[in-house]
SEZA-503551 format. One record per residue (C-alpha): x, y, z. Coordinates in Angstrom, 2 decimals, padded with zeros to 5 digits, m for minus. Each point is the difference from the previous one (the first is absolute). Layout:
@xx: X	yy: Y	zz: Z;
...
! end
This chain:
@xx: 000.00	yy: 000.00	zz: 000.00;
@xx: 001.65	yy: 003.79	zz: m000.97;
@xx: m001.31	yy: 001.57	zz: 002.66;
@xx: 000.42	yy: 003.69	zz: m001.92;
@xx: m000.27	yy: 000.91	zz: m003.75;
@xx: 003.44	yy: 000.34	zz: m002.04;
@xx: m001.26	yy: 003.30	zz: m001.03;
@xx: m001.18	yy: 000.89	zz: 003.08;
@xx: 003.61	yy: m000.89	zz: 001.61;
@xx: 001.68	yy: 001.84	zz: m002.73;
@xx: m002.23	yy: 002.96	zz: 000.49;
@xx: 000.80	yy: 000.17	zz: 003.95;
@xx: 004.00	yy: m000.52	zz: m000.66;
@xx: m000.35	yy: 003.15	zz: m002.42;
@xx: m001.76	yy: 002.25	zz: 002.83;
@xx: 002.15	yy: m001.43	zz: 002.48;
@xx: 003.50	yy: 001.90	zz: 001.21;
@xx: 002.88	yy: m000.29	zz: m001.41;
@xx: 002.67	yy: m001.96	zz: 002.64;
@xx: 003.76	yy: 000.17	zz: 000.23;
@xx: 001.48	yy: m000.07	zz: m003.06;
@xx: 002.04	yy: m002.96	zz: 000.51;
@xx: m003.15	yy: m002.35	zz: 000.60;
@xx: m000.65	yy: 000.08	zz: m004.04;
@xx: 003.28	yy: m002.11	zz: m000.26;
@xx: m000.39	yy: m002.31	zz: 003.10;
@xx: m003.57	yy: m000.63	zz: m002.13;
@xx: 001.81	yy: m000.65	zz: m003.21;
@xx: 002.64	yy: m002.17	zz: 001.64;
@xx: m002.53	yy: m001.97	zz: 001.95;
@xx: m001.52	yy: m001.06	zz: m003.15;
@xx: 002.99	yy: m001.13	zz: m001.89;
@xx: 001.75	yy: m001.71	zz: 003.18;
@xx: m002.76	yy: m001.78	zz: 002.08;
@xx: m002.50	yy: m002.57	zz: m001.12;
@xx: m003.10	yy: 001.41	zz: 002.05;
@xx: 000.26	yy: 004.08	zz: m001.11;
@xx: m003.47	yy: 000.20	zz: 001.25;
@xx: 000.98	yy: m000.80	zz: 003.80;
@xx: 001.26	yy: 003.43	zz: m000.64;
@xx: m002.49	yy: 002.94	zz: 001.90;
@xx: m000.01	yy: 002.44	zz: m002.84;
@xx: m000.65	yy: 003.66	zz: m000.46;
@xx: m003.19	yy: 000.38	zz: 001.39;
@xx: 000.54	yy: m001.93	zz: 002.90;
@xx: 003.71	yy: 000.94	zz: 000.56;
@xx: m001.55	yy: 003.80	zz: 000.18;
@xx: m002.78	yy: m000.95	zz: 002.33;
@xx: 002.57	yy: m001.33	zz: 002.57;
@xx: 002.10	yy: 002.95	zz: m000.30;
@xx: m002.76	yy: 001.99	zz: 000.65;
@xx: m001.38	yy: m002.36	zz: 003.00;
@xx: 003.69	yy: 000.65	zz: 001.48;
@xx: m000.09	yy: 003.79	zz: m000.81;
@xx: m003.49	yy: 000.24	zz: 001.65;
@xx: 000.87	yy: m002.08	zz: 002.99;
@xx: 002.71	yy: 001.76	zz: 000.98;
@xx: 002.28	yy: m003.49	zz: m000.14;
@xx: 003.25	yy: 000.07	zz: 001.60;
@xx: 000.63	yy: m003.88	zz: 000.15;
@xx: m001.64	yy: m001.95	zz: m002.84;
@xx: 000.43	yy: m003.80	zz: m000.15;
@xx: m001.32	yy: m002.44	zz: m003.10;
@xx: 000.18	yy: m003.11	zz: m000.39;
@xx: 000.74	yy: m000.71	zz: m003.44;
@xx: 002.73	yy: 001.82	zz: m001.78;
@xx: 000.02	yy: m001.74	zz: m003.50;
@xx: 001.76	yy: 002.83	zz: m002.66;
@xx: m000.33	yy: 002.87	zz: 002.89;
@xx: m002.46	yy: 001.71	zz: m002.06;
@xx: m002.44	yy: 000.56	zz: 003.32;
@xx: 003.28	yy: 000.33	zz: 002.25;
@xx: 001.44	yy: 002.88	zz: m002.25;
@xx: m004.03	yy: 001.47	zz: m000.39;
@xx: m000.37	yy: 000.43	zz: 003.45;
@xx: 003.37	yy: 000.87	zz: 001.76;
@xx: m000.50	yy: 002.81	zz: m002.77;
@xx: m002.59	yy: 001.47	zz: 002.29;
@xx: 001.82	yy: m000.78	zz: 003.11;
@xx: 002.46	yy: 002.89	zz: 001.96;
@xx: 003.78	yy: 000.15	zz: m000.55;
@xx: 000.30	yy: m001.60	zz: 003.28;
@xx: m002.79	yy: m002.68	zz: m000.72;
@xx: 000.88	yy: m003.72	zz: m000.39;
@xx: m002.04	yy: m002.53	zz: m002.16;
@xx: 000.96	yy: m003.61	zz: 001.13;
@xx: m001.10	yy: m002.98	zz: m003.12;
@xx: 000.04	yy: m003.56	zz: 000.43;
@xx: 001.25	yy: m002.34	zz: m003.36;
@xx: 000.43	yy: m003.43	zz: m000.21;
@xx: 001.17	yy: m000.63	zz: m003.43;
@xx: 003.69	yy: 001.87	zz: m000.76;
@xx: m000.45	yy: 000.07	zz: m003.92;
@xx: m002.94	yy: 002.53	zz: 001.29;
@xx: 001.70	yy: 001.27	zz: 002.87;
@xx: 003.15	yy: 000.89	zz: m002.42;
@xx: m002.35	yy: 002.16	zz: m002.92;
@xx: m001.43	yy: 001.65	zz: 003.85;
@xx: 003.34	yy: 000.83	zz: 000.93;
@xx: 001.35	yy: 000.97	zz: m003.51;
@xx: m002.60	yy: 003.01	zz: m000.23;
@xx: 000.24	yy: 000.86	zz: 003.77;
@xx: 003.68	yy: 000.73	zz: m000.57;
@xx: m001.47	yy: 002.20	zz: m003.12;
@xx: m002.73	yy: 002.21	zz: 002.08;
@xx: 000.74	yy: 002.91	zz: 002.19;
@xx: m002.24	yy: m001.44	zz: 002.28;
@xx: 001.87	yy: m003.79	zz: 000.38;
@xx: 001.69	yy: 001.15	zz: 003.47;
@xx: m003.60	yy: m000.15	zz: 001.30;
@xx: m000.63	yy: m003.67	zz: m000.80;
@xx: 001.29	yy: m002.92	zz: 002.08;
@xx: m000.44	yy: m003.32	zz: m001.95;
@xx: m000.05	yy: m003.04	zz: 002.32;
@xx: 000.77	yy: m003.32	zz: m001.98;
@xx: m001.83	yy: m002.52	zz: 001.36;
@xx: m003.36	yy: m001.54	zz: 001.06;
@xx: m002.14	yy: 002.95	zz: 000.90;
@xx: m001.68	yy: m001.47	zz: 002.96;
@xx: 003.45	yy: m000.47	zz: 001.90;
@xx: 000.26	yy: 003.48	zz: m000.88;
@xx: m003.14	yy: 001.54	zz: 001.44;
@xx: 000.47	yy: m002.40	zz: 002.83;
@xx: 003.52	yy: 002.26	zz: 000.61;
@xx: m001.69	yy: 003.10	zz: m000.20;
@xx: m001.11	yy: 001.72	zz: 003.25;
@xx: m003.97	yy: 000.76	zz: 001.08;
@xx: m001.16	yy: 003.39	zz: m000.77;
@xx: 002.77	yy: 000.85	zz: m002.68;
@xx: m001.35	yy: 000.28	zz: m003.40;
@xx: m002.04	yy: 003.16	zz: m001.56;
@xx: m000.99	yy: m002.01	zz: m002.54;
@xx: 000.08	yy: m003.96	zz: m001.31;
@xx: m000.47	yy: m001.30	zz: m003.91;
@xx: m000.99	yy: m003.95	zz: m000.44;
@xx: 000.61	yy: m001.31	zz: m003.55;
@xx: 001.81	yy: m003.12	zz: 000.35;
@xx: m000.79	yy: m003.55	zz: 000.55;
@xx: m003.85	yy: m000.31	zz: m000.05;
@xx: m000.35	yy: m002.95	zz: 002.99;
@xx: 002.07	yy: 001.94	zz: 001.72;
@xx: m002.30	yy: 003.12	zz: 000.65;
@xx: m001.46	yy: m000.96	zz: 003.09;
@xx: 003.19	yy: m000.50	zz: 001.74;
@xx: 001.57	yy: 003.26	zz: m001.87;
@xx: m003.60	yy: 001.76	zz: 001.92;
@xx: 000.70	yy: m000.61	zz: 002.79;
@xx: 003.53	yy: 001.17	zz: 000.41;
@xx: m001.09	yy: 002.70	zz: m001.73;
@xx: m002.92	yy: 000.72	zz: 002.10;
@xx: 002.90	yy: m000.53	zz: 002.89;
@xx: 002.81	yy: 002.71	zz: m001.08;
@xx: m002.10	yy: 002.85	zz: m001.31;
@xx: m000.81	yy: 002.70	zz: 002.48;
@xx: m003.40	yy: 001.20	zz: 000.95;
@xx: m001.29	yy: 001.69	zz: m003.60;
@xx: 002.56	yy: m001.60	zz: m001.89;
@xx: m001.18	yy: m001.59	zz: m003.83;
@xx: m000.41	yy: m003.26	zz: m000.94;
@xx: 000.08	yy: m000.43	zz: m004.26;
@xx: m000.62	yy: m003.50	zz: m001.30;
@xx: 000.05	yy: m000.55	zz: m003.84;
@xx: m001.69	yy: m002.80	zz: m002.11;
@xx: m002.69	yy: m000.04	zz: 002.82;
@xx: m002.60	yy: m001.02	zz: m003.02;
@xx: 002.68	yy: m002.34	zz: m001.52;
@xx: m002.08	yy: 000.70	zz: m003.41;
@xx: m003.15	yy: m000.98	zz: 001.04;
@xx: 000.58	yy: m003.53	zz: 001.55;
@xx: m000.67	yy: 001.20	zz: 003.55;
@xx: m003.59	yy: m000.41	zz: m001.47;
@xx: 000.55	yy: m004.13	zz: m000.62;
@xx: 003.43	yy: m001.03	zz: 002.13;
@xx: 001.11	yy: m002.95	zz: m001.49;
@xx: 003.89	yy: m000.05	zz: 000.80;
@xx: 002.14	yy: 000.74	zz: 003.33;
@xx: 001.04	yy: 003.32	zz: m001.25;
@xx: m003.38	yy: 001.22	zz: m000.53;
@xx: m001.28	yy: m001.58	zz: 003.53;
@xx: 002.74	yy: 001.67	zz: 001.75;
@xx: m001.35	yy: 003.36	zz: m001.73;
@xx: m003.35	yy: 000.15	zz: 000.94;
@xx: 001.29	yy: m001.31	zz: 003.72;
@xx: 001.86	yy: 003.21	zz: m000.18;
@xx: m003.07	yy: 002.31	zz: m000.96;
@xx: m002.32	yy: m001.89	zz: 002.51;
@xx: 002.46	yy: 000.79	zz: 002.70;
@xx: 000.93	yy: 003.18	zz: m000.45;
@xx: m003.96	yy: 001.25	zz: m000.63;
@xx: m000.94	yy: m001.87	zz: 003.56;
@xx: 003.10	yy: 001.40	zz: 001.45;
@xx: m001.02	yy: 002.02	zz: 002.78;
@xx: 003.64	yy: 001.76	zz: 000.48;
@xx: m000.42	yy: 001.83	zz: m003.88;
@xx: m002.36	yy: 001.21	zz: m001.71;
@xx: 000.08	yy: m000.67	zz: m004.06;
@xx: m000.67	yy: 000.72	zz: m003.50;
@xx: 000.05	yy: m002.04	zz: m003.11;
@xx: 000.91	yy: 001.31	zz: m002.89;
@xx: m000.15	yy: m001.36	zz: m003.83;
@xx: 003.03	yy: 001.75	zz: m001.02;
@xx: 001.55	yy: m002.24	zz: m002.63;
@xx: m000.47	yy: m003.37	zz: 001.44;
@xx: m001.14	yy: 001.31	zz: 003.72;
@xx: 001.42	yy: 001.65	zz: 002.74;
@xx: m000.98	yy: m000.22	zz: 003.38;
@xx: 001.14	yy: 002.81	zz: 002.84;
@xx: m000.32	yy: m000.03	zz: 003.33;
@xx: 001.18	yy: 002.76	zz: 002.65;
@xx: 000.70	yy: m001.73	zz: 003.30;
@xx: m002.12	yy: 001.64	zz: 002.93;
! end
């Protein structure tokens, strides 16, 4: 299921702002170097997360989820000089394009990439410490990656979760991926300690500001 019209999309990405410069080649590269391009947040979304940062006020961001860097680079483009953006990666030949074009950016020295399962990660991370958190990374993991999240944002921090609609199979789960998905969204919309939107930008997003 395409959850939004091509034309539609197209028409969006052309009244959308324009990002750092640099972002147009990470895109390019993405495409010619990776097999799944489209793991890759995009324009539209990479400008709504710089504007959830710039809007928050985030100091601290964490995601979970680095890929290319695309989001990393989007939103520590919003953050302060003295901001930090830590990313989780597990798989180097992504990890190395992410650290390739944070080297490039003036805004690189703001983002920490942490090689390595991201659970451990959040695990090391203490209570109350993050502005801001972005989930796009291994499906069944989203309900673990919540509530860590849930655990090291402060009071009014964000939570952003992407491919909360998984194209439309959150309507008919048939696989563990998809399962694990709409375990996510259940919990987080009868989670008392948030309250929540859900939003059908590209293939969903859900955000939650911790109470």
């Amino acid at each position: 299921m395409r959850l939004v019209d091509e034309e539609i999309e197209r028409y969006a990405a052309a009244h959308t702002g324009d990002g750092p410069e640099l972002l147009e080649e990470l895109s390019r590269e993405t495409r010619e170097r990776t097999d799944a391009p489209q793991m890759m947040v995009g324009r539209i979304e990479g400008a709504f997360l710089r504007l959830l940062v710039a809007l928050t006020g985030a100091r601290r961001v964490v995601e979970v989820g680095t890929f290319t860097g695309y989001s990393a680079l989007s939103m520590a483009a919003a953050l302060p000089e003295d901001g930090e953006l830590i990313t989780c990666e597990v798989f180097e030949k992504h990890a190395a394009i992410a650290r390739e074009f944070f080297e490039k950016s003036p805004d690189g020295k703001k983002v920490k990439l942490r090689f390595g399962p991201a659970i451990e990660t959040l695990r090391s991370l203490p209570a109350d410490s993050a502005d801001l958190v972005f989930v796009d990374a291994d499906k069944q993991a989203y309900p673990a990656y919540y509530e860590e999240a849930v655990r090291i944002l402060r009071v009014g921090g964000l939570l952003v979760a992407d491919n909360v609609l998984w194209s439309g199979r959150v309507l008919d789960p048939a696989d563990d991926d998809t399962r694990a998905i709409v375990a996510f969204n259940q919990r987080v919309q009868t989670d008392p300690r948030v309250e929540n939107v859900l939003l059908t930008v590209r293939d969903g997003m859900m955000l939650a500001r911790k109470r």
